[in-house]
C-alpha positions, -999 to 999 in steps of 0.1 A, spaced: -9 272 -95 4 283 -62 -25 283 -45 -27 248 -51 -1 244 -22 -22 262 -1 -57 245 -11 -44 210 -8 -30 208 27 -62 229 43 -86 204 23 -68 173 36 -72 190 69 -106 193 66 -114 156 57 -93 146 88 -111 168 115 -144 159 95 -133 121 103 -122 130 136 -154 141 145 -178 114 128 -157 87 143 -165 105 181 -201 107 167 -204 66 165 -184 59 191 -207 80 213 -235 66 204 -254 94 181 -266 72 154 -272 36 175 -313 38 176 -325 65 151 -364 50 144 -368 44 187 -372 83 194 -400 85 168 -421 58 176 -419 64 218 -442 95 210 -468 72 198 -469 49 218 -492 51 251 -481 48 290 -505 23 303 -479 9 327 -489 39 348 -513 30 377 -545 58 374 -541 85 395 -568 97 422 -580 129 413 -609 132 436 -605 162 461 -608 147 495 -581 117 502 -590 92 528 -571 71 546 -581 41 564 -619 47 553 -621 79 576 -624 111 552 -600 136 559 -614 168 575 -599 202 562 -601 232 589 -613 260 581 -606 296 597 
């Protein structure tokens, strides 16, 4: 029976620090868009313009001329 007083007071400590730190949880923000995340992956980048990949870069129609030693 005496452990009781010991049991009660930690365990009511424990539900306020595990309130403590779920109210810091939603205020910061941790559970506002869970699904978003997920579906980003999937989803492709076409916004991106397509890159030039060829190896010699011109500019202003004259090819660019690499020296060589």
């Amino acid at each position: 029976m005496d452990i009781l007083y010991l049991l009660v007071p930690v365990s009511l400590l424990l539900v306020v620090a595990i309130a403590v730190v779920f109210w810091w949880s939603v205020k910061s923000g941790q559970f506002d868009d869970l699904e978003g995340p997920a579906y980003r992956l999937m989803m492709e980048d076409d916004d991106r313009p397509a890159e030039d990949n060829s190896p010699v870069k011109k500019e202003s129609g004259a090819p660019v001329a690499h020296k060589t030693k």
